[in-house]
C-alpha positions in Angstrom: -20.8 -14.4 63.3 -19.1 -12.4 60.9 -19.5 -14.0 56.9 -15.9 -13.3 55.5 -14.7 -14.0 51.7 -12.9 -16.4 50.8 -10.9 -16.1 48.0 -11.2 -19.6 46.4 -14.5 -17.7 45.8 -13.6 -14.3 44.7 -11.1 -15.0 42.7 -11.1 -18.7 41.7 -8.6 -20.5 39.6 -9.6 -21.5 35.7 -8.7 -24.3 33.8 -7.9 -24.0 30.3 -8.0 -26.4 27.1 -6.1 -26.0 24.2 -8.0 -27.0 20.3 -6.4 -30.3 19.2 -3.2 -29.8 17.7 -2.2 -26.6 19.2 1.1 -25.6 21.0 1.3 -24.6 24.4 0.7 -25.4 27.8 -3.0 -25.8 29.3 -1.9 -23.7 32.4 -4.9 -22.6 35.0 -5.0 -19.2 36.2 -6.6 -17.2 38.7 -9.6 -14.5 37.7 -8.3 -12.0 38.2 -5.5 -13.0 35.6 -7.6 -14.7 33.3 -7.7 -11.8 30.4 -4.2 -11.6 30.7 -3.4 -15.3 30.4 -5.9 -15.5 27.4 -4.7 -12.7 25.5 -1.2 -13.6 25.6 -1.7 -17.3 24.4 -3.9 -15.8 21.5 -1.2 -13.3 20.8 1.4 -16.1 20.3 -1.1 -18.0 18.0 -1.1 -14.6 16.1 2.9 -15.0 16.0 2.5 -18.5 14.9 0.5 -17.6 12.0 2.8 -14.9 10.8 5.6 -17.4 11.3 4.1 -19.7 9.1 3.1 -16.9 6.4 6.7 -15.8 6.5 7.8 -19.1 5.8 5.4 -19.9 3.0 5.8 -16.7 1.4 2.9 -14.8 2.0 1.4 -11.5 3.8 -0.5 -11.6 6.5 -3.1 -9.2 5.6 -5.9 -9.3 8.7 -5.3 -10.6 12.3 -8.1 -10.5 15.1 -8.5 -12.1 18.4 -11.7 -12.7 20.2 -11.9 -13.0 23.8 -14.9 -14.8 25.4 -15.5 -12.9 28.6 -17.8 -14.1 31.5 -18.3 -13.4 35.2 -16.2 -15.6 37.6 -16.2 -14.7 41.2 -15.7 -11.1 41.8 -14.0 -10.8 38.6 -14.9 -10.1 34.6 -12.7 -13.3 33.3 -11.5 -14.7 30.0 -13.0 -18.1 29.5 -12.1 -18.8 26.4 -10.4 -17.0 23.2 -9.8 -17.3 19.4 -7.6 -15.8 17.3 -7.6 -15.4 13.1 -5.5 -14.3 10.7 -6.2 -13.5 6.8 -2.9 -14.1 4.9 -2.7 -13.8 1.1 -0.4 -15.8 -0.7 1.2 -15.2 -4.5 -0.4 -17.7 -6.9 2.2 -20.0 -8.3 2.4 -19.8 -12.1 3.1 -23.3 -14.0 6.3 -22.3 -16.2 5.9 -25.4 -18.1 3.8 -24.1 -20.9 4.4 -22.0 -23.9 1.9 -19.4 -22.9 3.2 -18.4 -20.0 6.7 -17.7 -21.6 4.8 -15.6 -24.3 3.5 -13.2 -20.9 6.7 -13.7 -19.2 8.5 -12.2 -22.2 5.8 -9.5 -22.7 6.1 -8.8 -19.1 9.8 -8.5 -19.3 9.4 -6.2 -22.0 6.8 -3.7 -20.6 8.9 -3.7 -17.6 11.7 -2.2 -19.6 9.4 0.2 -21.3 8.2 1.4 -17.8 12.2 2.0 -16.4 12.7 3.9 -19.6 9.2 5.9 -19.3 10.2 7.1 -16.1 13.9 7.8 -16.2 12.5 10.0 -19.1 9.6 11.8 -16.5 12.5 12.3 -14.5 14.8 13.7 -16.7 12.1 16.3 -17.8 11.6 17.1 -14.7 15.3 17.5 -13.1 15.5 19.8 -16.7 11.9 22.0 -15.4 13.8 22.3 -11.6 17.3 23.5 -13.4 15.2 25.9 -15.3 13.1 27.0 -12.0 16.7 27.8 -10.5 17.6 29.9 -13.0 14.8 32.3 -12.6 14.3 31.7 -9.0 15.6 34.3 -6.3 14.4 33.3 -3.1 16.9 31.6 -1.0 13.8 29.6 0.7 12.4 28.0 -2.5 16.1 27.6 -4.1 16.6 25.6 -1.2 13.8 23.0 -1.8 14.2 23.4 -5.5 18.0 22.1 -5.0 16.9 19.3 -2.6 14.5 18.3 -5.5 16.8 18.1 -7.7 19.2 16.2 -5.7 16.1 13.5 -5.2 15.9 13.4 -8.4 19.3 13.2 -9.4 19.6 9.9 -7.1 16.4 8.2 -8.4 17.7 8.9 -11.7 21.0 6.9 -11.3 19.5 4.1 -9.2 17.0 3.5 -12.8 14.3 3.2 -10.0 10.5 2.0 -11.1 9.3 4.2 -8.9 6.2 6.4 -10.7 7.5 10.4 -10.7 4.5 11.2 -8.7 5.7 9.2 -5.7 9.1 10.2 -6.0 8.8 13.5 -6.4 6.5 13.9 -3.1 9.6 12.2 -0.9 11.3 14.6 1.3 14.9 13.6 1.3 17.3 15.0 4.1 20.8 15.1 2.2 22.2 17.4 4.7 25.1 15.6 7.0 
């Protein structure tokens, strides 16, 4: 007699439990579908987390899932997963006392002396570009010399806080 497979063998069904507390359903799935069932239900704890970060006001810096993989039947299956996340959130300062309004105002004020510092950078620099122009006769280097300038021209009027160093290595496409 010939031994056939049966395929409540080779590819049984799994039956899943959820940690207390956590959404979603407890479905079973077959081996062969196992990773795929896992992954996804990990994946929307992932969402979950970055919900709830979103809502709270933080960033989620770090996610990772972990999937705990054994041999059922004739197939490599998920058996079990975990999923983390690493959020960071902004520390809440207490407004109530005298010290923080001392920093608050001395934050205020080195915040205007930064916007001033580099509306002046830029203003030396759109003033070195005008003077590159002048002397400048290759069409090429006119080109990005006048697209620089443009940049610079816009960062300039928005009173950006952007450092000169960051703004001056951003390619802007002003051409329509």
């Amino acid at each position: 007699m010939i031994d056939s497979i049966k395929p409540e063998y080779f590819n049984p069904y799994l039956g899943y439990k959820l940690d207390p507390g956590e959404p979603g359903l407890a479905n079973s799935s077959p081996a062969s579908l196992s990773i795929l069932r896992v992954a996804a239900h990990e994946a929307g704890n992932i969402n979950q987390f970055k919900s709830q970060a979103l809502k709270k006001g933080g960033i989620v810096i770090y996610t990772d899932i972990d999937l705990n993989l054994k041999k059922r039947g004739g197939f490599l299956a998920a058996v079990g997963g975990k999923s983390k996340a690493v959020i960071l959130y902004r520390k809440e300062i207490d407004k109530s006392s005298s010290q923080d309004s001392i920093y608050e105002s001395q934050n205020t004020e080195k915040n205007a002396n930064e916007k001033v510092d580099v509306r002046l950078r830029i203003e030396k620099e759109i003033q070195k570009i005008t003077n590159e122009l002048r002397a400048e006769t290759d069409p090429e280097k006119i080109k990005k010399l006048l697209n620089t300038l443009r940049s610079l021209e816009i960062f300039k009027s928005n009173s950006s806080s952007l450092d000169l160093e960051f703004v001056l290595g951003l390619t802007l496409d002003l051409t329509v």
